[in-house]
N, C-alpha and C positions, 0 to 999 in steps of 0.2 A: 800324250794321247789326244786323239781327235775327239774333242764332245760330241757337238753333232753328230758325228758318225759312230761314236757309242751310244747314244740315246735315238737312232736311226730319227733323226731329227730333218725336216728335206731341205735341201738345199735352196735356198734365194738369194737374193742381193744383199741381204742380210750379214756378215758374220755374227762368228759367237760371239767376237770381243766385242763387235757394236751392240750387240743384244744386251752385255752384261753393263757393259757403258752406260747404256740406256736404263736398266733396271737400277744400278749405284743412281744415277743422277734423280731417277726415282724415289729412290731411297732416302735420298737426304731429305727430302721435305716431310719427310713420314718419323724420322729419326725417334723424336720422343715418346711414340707408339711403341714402336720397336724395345726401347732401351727398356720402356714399363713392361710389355707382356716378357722380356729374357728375363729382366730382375724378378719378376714372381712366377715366373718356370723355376729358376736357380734355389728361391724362397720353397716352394712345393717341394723342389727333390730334397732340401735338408731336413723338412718337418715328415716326407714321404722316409727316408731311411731313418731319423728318428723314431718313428712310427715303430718299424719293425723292432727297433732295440727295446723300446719302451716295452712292448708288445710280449717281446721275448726277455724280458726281465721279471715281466709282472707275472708270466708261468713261471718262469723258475722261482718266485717267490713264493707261489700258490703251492708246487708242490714241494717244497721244502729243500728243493737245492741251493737257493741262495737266502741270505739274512737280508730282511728289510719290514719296510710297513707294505703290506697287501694297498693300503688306503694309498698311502703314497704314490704308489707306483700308477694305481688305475687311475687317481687323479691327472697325473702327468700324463698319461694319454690321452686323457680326456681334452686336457689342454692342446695337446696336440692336433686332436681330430681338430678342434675347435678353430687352430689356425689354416688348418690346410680347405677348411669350409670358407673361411676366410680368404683362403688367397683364389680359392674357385671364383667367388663372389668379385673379387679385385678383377680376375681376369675374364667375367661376362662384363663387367661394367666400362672398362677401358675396349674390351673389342666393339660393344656396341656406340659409345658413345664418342669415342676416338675413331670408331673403325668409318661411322658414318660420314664424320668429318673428314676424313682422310679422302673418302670412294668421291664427297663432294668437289674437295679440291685439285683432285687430279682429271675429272670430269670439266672443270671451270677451265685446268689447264688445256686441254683436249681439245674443248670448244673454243677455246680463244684463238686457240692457235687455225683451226680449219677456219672461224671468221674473218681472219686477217690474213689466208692465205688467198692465193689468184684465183679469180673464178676462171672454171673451166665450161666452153660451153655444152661437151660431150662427156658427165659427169661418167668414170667410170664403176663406182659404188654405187649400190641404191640406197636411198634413207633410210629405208628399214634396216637396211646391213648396218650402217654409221651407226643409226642407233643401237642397234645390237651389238657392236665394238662398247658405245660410249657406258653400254651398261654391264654388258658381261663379261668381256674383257676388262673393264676398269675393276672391275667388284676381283676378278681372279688374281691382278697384278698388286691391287694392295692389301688381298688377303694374304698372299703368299708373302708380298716383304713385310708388312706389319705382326703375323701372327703366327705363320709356317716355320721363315728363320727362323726367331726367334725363340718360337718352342723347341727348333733343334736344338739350341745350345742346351735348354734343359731337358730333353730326350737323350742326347749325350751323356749330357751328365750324370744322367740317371741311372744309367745304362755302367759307365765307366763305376759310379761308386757302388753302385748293385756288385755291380761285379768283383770289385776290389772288396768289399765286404764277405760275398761268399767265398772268393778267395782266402780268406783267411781264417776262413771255418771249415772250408773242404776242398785244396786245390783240384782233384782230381772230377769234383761234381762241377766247378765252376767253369771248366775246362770242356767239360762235356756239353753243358749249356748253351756255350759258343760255338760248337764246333760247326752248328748244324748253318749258320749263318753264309760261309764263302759258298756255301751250295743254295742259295737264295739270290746271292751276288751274282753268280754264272747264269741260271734260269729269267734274272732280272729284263735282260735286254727282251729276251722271247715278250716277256710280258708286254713289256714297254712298245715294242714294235706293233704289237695286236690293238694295243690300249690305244697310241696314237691313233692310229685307223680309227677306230671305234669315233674315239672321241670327234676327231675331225668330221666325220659323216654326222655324226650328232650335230655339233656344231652348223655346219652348215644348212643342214634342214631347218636349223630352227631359224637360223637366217631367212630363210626362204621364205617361214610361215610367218614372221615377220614382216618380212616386204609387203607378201602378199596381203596381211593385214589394213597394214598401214597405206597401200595402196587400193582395198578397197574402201575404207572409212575417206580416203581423200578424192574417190570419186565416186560415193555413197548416190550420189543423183543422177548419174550418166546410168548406174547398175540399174535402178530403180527404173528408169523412163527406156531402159533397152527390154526389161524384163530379164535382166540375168543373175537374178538374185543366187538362182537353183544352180548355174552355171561359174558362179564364183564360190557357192557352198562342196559345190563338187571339188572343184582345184584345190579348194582349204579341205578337204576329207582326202584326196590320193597324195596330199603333199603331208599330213599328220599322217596318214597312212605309213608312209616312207619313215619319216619319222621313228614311230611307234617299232618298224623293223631293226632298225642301228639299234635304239635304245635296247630291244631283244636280246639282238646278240652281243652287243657289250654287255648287258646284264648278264646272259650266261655262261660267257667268257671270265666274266669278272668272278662270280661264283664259284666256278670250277677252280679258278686260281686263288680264291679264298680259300676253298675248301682243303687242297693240298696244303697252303700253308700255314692254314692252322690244325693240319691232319699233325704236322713237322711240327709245330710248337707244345701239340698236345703229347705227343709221345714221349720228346723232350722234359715235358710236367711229369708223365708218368715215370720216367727213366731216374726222376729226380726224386719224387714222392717214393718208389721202390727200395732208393739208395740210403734214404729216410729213415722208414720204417726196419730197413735190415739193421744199420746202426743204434735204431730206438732198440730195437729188439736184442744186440748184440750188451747194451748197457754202455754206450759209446756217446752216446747225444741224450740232450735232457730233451724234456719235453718242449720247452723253449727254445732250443735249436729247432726241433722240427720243424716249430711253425715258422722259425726266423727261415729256414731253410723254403721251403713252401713259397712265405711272403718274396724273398729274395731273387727268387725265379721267376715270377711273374711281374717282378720290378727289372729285370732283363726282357725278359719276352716281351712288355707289352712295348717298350723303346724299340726292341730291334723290329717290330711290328710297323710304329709310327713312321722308323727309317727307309721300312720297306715300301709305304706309302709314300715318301717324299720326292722317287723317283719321277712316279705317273707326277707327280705334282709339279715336278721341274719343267715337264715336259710342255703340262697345261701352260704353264707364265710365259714359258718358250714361245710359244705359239700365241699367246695372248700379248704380249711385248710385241712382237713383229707385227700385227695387227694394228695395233696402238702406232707404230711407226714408220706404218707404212700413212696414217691419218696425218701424219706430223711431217709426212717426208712431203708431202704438198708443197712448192715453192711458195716462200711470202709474197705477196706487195711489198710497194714499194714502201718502207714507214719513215714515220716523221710527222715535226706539225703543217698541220692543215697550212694551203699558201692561198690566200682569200685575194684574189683581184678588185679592182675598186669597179662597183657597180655604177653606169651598166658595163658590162663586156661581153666578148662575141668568142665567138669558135670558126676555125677557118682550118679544113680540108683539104688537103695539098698530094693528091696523086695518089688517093689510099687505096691501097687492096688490100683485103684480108680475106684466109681462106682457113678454116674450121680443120680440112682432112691435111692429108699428106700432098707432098707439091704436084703438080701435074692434074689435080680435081678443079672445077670448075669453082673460081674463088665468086665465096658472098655477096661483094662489094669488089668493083676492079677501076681503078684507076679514076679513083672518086673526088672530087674536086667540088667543093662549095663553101662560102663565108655565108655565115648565120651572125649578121651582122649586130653589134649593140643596141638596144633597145626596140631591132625589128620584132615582124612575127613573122615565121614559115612555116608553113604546111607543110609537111612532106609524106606524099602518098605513093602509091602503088601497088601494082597486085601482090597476092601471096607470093613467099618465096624470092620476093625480088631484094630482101636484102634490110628491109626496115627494122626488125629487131637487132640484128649487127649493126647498124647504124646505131642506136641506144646504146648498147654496149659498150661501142666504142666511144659514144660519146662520156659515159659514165665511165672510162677508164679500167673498165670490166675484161677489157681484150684489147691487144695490142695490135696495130697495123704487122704486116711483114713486110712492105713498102710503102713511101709517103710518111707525110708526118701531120700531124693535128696538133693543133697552135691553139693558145687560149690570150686573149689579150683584151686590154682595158681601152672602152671609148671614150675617156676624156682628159686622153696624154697625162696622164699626174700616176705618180704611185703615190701611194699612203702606206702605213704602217695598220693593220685592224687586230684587234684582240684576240690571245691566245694565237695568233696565227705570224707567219712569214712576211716578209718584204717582198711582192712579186714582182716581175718582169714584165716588161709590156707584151711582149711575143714567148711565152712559155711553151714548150712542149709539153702537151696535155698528159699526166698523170694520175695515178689514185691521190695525190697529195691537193689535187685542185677538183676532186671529186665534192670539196664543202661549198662551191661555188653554184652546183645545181640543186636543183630544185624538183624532182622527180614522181611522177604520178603512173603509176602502174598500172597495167591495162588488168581490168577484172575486180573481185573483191579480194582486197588487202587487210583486214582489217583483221586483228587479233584477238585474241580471246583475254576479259578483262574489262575493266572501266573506259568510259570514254575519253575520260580523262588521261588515263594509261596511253592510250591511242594516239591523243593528240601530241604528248609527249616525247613520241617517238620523233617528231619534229624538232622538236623544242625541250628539253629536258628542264629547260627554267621557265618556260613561257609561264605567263600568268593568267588568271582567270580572264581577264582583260584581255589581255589580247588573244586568248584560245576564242573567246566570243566575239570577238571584230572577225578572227579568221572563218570562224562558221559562217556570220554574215556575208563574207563575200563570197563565201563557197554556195549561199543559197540555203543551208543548213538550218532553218529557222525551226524547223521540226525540230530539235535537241530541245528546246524550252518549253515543250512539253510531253517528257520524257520526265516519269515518276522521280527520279533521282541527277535530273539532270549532268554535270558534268560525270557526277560518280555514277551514273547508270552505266549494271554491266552488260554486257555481250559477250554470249556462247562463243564458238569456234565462229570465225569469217563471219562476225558480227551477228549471229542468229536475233531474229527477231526483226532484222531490219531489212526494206526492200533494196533492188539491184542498185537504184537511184539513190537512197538514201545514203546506204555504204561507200557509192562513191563522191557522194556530197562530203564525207566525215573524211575520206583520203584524197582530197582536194585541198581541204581546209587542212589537213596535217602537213601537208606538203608548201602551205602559204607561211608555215607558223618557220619554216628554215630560212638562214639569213641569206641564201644563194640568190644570184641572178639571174641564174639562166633557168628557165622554166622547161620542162621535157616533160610534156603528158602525150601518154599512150593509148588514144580511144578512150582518154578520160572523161570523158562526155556522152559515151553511146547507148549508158540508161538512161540519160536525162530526156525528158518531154524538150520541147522545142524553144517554148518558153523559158522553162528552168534554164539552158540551154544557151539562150540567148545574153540571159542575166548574168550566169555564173563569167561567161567570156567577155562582157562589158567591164564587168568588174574586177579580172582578171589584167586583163588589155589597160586600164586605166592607170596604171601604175607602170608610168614609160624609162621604168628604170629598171625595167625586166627586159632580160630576152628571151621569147616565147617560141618554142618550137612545138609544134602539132605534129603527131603520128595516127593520122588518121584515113578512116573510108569516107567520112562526113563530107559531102559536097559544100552544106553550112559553114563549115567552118573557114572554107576558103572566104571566103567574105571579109571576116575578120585582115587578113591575111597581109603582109607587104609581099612575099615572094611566095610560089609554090613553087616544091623540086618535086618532081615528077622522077623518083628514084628507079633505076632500071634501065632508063632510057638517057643514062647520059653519054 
């Protein structure tokens, strides 16, 4: 039988077997969640049909059809409730504090994996979506294999010994119990096909409200200084609006088809309770049958209940796993250890083109040729659009040529061996792997939410306070020492609290604290006053064991300068 096409599940790139593929390999790292909430499913359903015997022993002793102690009897229930309170309690405690662990580590999975895959420069996901996978889909795929399975096996079970038990009290009631079930089975797809719909449009709205969230807090000052505060509350009101509509009618979809089905399960109770009371009344069953009869039924129903919900449930993971890997189906980089060239070295450009669309569009960069020579400095300016952030990219290993090649090699003929890292080449083709070679300054504020210390470590993971504070001083950074909390002062989002110039003093200095060569700032200067300005590039430049590359509008900066490429015009 075709799943998918039982579960009108839509068709993608996807198969089923790589879905399941995907969900086992899931699984095993969840394993001892799993194995804990079956084993105290399996525990409940023994102390659950004990329950009923104890139950229906202690009436037949009360009314005088079987011989025993009255005390006895109710004591042993009592013990009983007392474990099945017991195994509730077991099984809040392992879902919340197992279940958290688990959503954390397939999240870390998740993340590691889009950080170490290619950047692309035409993302086709928005962040708000990513995030909305990394938390709603992850939370669906490890409730489902952690706590869903799992409980089937004891919904089964429960279900099978329910039933083998009333079996053997009244085949013909036990019989009848079941029957209503293959017409639940038949009706299932209907639902399932309506429910997908449903959920999917839910789903995706809230993605939406998402983005759009997330993408007005990320440009909370462009709204403000355009005046379209009213104009972004409108789009968030027709976009929950929509919203609020799916949710409707799955909600009353969902209702109506609750209500039939437990129209089916109640009349089932009642058919059973009727069959009951005829045999109480006939002198056929004791009173203790009855209720064991009663309990016994609703220890059927409410499983094949749970079963009937597992359905929509398979469906959600379904769709929550393809989600999750289409994040992962991202091609990697290239991995491996870091290949450190011996400083200084240079980078040399050899016929590059690269073009972002499809072939036949007007490539970024065409037939680009320049050595960015060991220990020089170059400016490279020109107008928008002419190619200079693809120049970065490529330099940072970010994006591949489609023709040409880029070369990274060392100025002073020797190889050496450096730590933690590879044996290089003189003349390398430039990879993610010689990405530890630069030194990278980002155009704008960078700076993260956290200590400044935090911050500066993002250079340097070991730096020491010592040298975090030589870096500040060449960055110009002298303001940090008097800053209440100095290295540990924190900072809101994009450094709050600090000006344009400040922020980019603090990711100057983060950027000096990396062991690289090659230095790439992006208009990393264009808050600074003239003066600041002057200092921070003196002090930058004095260290002839860098090779400095400028991306800038700054006329200033040409000065500094051994070459300028005038990009655009070659």
């Amino acid at each position: 039988m075709n799943i998918k096409k039982f579960f009108d599940i839509p068709d993608n790139h996807y198969t089923a077997r790589q879905i399941f593929r995907w969900l086992w390999g899931a699984l095993q790292g969840n394993r001892l969640q799993a194995i804990l909430n079956a084993t105290i499913g399996l525990l409940g359903v023994v102390l659950g049909l004990s329950s009923v015997w104890a139950m229906q022993r202690a009436i037949d002793i009360a009314s005088g059809v079987l011989d025993g102690s009255l005390y006895f009897a109710v004591g042993l229930m009592a013990v009983l409730i007392l474990g099945e309170f017991a195994v509730g309690i077991s099984r809040v405690w392992v879902r919340n504090i197992l279940g958290v662990k688990a959503q954390n580590r397939m999240q870390h999975r998740v993340l590691a994996r889009l950080l170490r895959s290619e950047w692309r420069g035409r993302e086709a996901m928005h962040s708000g979506d990513i995030i909305n996978r990394l938390e709603q889909d992850v939370k669906t795929v490890v409730t489902f294999l952690t706590e869903t399975l799992p409980s089937t096996v004891s919904t089964v079970a429960m279900f099978v010994g329910a039933f083998v038990y009333l079996l053997q009290m009244d085949t013909w009631l036990a019989i009848t119990t079941v029957a209503i079930l293959p017409v639940f089975i038949l009706v299932s797809r209907i639902y399932i096909a309506y429910m997908r719909k449903y959920n999917r449009k839910v789903r995706d709205t809230d993605s939406l409200i998402q983005s759009l969230l997330t993408e007005t807090m990320q440009h909370r000052m462009l709204v403000k200084t355009m005046e379209a505060d009213e104009q972004m509350l409108n789009r968030l009101d027709v976009t929950q609006q929509t919203l609020r509509q799916w949710v409707r009618k799955r909600t009353v979809f969902s209702v109506a088809s609750n209500f039939f089905l437990n129209l089916g399960f109640s009349i089932g109770f009642l058919v059973a309770f009727l069959w009951g009371a005829l045999r109480l009344y006939a002198g056929t069953l004791t009173f203790g049958g009855m209720t064991a009869f009663l309990q016994l039924v609703n220890r059927i129903q409410g499983p094949a209940r749970d079963l009937a919900k597992l359905v929509p449930a398979f469906v959600s993971v379904f769709t929550a796993a393809e989600r999750l890997m289409e994040l992962e189906g991202i091609p990697k980089e290239q991995q491996g250890e870091p290949c450190m060239v011996s400083a200084p070295c240079g980078v040399r450009f050899e016929h590059v083109t690269f073009n972002y669309g499809a072939p036949g569009q007007q490539p970024a960069i065409k037939d680009f040729s320049v050595d960015f020579k060991p220990g020089t400095c170059t400016a490279v300016m020109g107008e928008t659009g002419t190619g200079k952030t693809t120049l970065i990219r490529l330099l940072l290993a970010l994006v591949k040529p489609q023709e040409g090649e880029i070369k990274i090699y060392s100025g002073n003929g020797e190889g050496k061996a450096v730590a933690n890292s590879t044996l290089y080449t003189l003349h390398s083709t430039l990879s993610p792997l010689h990405r530890c070679n630069f030194v990278y300054v980002p155009q704008g504020n960078t700076l993260l939410s956290g200590t400044l210390r935090e911050n500066l470590q993002l250079g340097n993971p070991q730096a020491t306070d010592k040298q975090m504070q030589n870096a500040l001083q060449m960055a110009c950074a002298d303001f940090v020492d008097e800053l209440p909390d100095g290295l540990d002062t924190r900072f809101s989002e994009q450094g709050g609290g600090l000006s344009e110039g400040q922020a980019q003093r603090i990711a100057i200095a983060r950027a000096l604290l990396r062991p690289g060569s090659i230095m790439l700032l992006d208009e990393a200067t264009s808050a600074l006053d003239a003066d600041t300005e002057r200092k921070v590039l003196e002090n930058i430049l004095s260290d002839h064991h860098r090779t400095v590359i400028f991306v800038t509008h700054r006329a200033a900066v040409v000065d500094y300068c051994d070459q300028v490429i005038a990009i655009g015009q070659q």
